[in-house]
C-alpha positions as a Markdown table, in Angstrom:
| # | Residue | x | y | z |
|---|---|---|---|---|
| 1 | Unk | 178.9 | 93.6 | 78.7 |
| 2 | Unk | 175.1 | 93.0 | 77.9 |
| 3 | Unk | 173.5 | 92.0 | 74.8 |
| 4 | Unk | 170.0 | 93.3 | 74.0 |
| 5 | Unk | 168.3 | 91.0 | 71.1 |
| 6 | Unk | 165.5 | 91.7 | 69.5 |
| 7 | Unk | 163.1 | 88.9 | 68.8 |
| 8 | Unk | 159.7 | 91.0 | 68.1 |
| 9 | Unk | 159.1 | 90.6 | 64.3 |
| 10 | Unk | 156.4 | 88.4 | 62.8 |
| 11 | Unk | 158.4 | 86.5 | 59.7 |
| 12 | Unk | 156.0 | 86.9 | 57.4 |
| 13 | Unk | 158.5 | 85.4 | 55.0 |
| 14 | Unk | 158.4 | 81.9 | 56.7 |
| 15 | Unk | 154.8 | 81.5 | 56.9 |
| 16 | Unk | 153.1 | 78.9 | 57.8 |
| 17 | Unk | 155.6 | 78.2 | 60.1 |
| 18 | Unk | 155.4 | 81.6 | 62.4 |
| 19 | Unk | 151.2 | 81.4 | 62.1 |
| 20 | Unk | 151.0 | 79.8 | 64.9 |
| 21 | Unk | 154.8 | 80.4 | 66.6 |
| 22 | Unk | 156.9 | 83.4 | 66.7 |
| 23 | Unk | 160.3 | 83.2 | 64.5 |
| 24 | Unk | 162.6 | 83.0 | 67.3 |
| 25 | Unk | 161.2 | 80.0 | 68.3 |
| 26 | Unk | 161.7 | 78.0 | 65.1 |
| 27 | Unk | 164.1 | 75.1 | 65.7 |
| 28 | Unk | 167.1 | 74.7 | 63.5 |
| 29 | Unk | 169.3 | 71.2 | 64.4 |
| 30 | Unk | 167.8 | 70.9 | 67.8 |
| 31 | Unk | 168.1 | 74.1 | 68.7 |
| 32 | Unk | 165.5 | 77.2 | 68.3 |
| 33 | Unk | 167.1 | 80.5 | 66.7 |
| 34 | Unk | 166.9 | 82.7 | 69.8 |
| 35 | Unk | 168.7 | 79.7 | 71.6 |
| 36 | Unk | 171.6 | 79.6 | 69.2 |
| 37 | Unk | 172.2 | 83.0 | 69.6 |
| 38 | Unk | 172.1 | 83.2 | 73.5 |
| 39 | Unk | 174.5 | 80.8 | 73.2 |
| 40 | Unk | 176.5 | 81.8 | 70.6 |
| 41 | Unk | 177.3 | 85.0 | 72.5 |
| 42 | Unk | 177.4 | 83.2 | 75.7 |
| 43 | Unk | 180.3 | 81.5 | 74.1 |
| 44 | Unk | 182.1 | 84.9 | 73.8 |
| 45 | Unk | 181.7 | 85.5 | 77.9 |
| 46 | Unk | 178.4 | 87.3 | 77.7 |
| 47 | Unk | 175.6 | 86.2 | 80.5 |
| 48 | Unk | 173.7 | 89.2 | 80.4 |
| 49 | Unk | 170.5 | 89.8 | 78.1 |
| 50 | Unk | 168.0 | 92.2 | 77.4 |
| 51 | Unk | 165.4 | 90.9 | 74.6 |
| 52 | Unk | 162.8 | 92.9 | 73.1 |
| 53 | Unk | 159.6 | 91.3 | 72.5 |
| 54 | Unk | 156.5 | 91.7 | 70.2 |
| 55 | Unk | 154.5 | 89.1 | 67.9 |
| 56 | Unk | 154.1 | 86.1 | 70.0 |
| 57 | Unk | 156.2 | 87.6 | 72.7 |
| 58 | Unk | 154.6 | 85.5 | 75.7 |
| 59 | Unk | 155.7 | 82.6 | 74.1 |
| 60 | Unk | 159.4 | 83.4 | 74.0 |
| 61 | Unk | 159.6 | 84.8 | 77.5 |
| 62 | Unk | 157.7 | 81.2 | 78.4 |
| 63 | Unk | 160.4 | 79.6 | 76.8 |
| 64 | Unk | 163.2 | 81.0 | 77.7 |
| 65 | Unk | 162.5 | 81.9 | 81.3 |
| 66 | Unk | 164.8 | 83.8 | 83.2 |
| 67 | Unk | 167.7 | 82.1 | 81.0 |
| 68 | Unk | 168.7 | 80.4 | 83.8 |
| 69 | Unk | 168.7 | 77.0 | 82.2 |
| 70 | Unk | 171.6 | 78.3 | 79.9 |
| 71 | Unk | 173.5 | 79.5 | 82.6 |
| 72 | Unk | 172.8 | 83.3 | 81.6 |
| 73 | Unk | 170.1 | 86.5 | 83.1 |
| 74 | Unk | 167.7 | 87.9 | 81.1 |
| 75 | Unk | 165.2 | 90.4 | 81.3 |
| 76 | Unk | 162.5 | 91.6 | 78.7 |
| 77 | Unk | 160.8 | 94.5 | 77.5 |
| 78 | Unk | 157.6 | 94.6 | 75.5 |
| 79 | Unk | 158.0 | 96.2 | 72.1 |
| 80 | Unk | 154.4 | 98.3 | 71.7 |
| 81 | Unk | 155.1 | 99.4 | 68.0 |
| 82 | Unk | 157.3 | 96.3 | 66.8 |
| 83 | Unk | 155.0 | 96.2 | 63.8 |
| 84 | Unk | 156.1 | 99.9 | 62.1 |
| 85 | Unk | 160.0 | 99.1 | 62.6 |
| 86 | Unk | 162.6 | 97.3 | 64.1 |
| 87 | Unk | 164.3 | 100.3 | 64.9 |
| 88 | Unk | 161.3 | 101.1 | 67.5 |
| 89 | Unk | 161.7 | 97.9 | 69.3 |
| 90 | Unk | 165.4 | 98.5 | 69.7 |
| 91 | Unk | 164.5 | 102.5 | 71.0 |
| 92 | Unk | 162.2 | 100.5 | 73.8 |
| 93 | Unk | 165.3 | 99.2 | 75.6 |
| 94 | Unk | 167.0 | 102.4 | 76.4 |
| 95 | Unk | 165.9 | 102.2 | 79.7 |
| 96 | Unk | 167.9 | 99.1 | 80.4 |
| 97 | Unk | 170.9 | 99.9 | 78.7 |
| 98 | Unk | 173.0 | 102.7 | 79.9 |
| 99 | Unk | 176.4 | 101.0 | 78.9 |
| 100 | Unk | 178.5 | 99.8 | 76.0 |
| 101 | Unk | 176.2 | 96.8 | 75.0 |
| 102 | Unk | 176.0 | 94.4 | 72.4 |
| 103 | Unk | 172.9 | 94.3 | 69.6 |
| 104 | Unk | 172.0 | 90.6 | 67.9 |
| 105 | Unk | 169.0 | 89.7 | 65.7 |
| 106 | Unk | 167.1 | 86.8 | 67.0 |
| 107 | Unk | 167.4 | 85.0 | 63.5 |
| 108 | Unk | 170.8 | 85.9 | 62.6 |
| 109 | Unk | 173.2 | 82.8 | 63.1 |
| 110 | Unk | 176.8 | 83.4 | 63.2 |
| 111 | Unk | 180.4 | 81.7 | 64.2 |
| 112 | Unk | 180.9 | 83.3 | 67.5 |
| 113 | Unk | 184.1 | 84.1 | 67.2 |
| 114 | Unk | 183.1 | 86.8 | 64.5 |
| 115 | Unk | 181.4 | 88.4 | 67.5 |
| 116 | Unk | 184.1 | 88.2 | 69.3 |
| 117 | Unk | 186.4 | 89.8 | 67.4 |
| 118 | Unk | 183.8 | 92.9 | 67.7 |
| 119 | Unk | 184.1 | 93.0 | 71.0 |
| 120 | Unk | 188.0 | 93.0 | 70.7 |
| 121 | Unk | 187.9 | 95.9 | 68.1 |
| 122 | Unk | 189.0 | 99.6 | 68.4 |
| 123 | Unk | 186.1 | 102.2 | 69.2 |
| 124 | Unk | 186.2 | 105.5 | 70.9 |
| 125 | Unk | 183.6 | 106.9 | 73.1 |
| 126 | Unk | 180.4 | 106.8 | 71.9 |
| 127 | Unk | 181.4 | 105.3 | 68.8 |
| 128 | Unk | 179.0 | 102.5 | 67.4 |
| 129 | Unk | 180.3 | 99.4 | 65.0 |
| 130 | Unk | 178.6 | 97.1 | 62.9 |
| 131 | Unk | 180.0 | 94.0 | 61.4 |
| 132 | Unk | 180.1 | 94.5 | 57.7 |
| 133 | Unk | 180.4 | 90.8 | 55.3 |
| 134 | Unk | 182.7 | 92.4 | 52.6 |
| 135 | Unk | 183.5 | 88.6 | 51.5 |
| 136 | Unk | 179.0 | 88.4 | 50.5 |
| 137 | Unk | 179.9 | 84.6 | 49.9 |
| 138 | Unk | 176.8 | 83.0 | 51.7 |
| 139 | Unk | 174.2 | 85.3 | 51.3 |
| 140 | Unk | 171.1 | 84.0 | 49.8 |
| 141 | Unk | 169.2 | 87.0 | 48.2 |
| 142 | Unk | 171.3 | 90.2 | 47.9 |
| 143 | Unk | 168.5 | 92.0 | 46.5 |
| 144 | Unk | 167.1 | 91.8 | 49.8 |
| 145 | Unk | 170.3 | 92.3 | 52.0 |
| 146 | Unk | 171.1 | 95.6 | 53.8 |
| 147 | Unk | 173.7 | 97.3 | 51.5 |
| 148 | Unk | 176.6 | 99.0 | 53.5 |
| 149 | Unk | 179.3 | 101.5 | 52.0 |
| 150 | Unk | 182.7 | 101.8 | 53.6 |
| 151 | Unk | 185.2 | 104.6 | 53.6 |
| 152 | Unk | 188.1 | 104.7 | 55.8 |
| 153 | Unk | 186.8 | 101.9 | 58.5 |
| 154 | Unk | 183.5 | 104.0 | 58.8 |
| 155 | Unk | 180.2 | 103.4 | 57.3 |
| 156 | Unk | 179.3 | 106.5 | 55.1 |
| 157 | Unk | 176.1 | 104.6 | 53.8 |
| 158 | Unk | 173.7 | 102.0 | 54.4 |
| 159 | Unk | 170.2 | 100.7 | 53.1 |
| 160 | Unk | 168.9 | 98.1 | 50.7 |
| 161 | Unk | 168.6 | 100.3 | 48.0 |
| 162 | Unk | 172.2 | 101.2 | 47.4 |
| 163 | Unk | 173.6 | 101.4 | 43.7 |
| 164 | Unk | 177.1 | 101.5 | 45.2 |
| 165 | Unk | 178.4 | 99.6 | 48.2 |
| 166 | Unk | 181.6 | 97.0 | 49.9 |
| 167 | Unk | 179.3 | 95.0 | 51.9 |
| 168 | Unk | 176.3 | 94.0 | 53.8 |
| 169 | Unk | 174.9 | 94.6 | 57.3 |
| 170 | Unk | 175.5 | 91.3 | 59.2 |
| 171 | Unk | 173.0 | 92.5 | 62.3 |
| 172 | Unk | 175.9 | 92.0 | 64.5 |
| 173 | Unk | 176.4 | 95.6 | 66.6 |
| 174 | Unk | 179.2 | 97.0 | 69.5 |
| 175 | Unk | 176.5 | 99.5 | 70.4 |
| 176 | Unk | 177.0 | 103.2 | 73.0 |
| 177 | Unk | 173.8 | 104.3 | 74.2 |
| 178 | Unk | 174.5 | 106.5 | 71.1 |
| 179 | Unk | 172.3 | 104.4 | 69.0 |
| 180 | Unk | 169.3 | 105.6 | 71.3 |
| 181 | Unk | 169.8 | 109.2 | 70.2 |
| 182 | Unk | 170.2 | 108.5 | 66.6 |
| 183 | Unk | 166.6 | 105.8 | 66.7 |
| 184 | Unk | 165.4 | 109.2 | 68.3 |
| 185 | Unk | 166.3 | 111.4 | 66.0 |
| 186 | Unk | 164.9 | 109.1 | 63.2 |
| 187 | Unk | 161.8 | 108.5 | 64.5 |
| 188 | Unk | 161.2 | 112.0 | 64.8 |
| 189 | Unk | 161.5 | 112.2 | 61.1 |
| 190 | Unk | 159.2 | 109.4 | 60.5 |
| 191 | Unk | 161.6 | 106.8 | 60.0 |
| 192 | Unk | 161.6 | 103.6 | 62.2 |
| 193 | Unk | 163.9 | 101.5 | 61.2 |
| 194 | Unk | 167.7 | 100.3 | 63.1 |
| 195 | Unk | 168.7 | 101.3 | 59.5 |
| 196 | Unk | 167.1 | 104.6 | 60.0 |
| 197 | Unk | 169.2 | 104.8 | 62.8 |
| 198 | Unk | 172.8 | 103.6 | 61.7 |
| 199 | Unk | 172.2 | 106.0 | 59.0 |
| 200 | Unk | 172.2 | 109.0 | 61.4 |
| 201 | Unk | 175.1 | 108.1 | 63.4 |
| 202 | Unk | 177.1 | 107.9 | 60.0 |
| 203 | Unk | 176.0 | 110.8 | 59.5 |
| 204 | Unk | 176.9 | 112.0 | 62.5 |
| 205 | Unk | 180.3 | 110.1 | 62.3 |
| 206 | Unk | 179.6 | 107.9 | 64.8 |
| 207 | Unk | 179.7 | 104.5 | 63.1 |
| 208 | Unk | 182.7 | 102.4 | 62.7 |
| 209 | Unk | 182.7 | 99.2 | 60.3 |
| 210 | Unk | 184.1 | 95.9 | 61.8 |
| 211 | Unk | 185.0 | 94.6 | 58.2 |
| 212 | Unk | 184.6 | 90.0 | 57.8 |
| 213 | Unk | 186.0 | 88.0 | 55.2 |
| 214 | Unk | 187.0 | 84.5 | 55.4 |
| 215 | Unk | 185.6 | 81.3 | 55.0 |
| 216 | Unk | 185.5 | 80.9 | 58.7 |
| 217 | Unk | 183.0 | 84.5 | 58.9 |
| 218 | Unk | 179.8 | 82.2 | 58.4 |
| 219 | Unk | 176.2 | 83.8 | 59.1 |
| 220 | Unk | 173.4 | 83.9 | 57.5 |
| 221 | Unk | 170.1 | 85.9 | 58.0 |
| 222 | Unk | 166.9 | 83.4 | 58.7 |
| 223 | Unk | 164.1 | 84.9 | 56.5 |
| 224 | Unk | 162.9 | 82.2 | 54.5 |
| 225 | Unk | 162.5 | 78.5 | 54.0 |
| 226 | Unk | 165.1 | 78.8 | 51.5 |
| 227 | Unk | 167.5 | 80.3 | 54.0 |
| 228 | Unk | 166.4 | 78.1 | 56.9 |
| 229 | Unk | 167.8 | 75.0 | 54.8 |
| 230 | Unk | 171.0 | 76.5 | 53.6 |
| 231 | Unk | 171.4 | 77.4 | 57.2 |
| 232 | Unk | 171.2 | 73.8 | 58.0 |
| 233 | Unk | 173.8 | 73.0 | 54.9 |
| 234 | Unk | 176.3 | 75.6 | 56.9 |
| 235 | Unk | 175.8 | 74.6 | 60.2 |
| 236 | Unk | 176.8 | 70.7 | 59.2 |
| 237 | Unk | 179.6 | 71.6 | 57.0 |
| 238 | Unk | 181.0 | 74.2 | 59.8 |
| 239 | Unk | 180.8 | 71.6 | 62.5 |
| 240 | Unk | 181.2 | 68.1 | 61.1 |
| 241 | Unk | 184.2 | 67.5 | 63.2 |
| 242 | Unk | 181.2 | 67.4 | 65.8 |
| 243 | Unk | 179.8 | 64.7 | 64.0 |
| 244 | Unk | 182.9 | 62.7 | 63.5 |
| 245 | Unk | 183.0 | 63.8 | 59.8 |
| 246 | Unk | 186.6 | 63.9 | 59.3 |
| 247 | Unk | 187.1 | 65.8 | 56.6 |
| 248 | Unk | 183.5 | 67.8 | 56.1 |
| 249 | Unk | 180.6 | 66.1 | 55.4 |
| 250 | Unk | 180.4 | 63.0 | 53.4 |
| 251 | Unk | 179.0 | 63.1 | 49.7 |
| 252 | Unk | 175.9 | 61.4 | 48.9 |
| 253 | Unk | 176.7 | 57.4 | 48.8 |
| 254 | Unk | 179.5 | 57.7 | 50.3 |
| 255 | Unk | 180.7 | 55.4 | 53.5 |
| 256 | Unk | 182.4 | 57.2 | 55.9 |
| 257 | Unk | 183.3 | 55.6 | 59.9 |
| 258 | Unk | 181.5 | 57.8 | 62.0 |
| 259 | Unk | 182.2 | 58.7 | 66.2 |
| 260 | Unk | 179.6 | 60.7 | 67.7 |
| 261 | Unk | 181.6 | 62.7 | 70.3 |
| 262 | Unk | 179.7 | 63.6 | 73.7 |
């Protein structure tokens, strides 16, 4: 299985920093965001990738290469329109993708092994799912989250607007070439967005909820300087054993004996 990411946006909500880079590229703990996820889902067993580029994009296929140097393949595709919708840069890589694949956000950090029970999770032929937080416990802005509503394992509704809804859209997807019609079928109604998209294969009945709870179901959506931070805070506290940290992390003034494992 492939996993097409799409890393075209241009994060106007973390300006200054994407004036001059695109927001893939921003580092987080030594690590840019587009790295963390390739290796995130690497970590799961997948080696393939397709990303879709826009804003910036020579910079990330400079950086990244071939994706050899993380022990993966990855190809690109340009995403003309990546300024009217998301949706549209996702609809450029249908080309490439003619099997069940799996669809990541290039700023959407996660505990891999929430992706990994996706790809272990019960969906019949050209079924789509999407990972669906029904916990909400570290999102930063809800007003500004996707909304999801769930009925019987199946997403009935979706959109930021909701009034009524069980969860939010995580940007993690177990995606049929089935999305492709649906992004098709939105876009000829004007409407460009992956949202736009998930909307009409729920409609269609075609789009399963992968439901996350738990403490260990950590993610967060990189949009702002305020979520880049508290992404630091959850990255530390989720791997302090890395650290040494017995224990999670120490409290301010605290002495703690510290190995630094290699």
């Amino acid at each position: 299985m492939r996993a097409l990411i799409i890393a075209a946006g241009r994060g106007e909500r973390l300006r200054p920093l994407t004036d001059i880079n695109p927001k893939p590229l921003i580092p987080l703990l030594g690590l840019r965001l587009i790295e963390r996820v390739i290796l995130s889902a690497k970590e799961t067993g997948i080696l393939g990738f397709v990303i879709a580029t826009g804003y910036l994009g020579e910079r990330i296929r400079r950086f990244l290469g071939d994706g050899s140097k993380y022990g993966v393949s990855i190809e690109y595709v340009e995403s003309r329109f990546w300024s009217m919708g998301n949706g549209l840069s996702v609809f450029e890589a249908r080309r490439l993708l003619d099997e069940r694949f799996i669809l990541l956000m290039s700023d959407h950090i996660f505990n891999p092994k929430i992706l990994e029970s996706l790809m272990d999770c019960d969906v019949e032929g050209d079924e789509c799912a999407l990972c669906v937080d029904v916990g909400m416990k570290n999102l930063i802005d809800l007003r500004d989250a996707t909304k999801v509503m769930v009925l019987d394992g199946r997403i009935v509704d979706i959109g930021k607007n909701l009034n009524e809804y069980n969860g939010v859209d995580m940007g993690i997807f177990l995606c049929s070439p089935m999305i492709f019609d649906a992004l098709e079928e939105a876009i000829r109604k004007g409407r460009y967005s992956l949202t736009d998209g998930v909307r009409e294969l729920a409609r269609w009945r075609k789009m399963r909820a992968h439901c996350i709870g738990g403490e260990e179901a950590y993610w967060i959506d990189v949009d702002t300087l305020e979520s880049l931070k508290a992404a630091e805070r959850i990255l530390l506290l989720h791997n302090s054993e890395m650290y040494g940290f017995k224990g999670g992390l120490p409290q301010l003034g605290e002495k703690r004996e510290v190995s630094v494992k290699t």
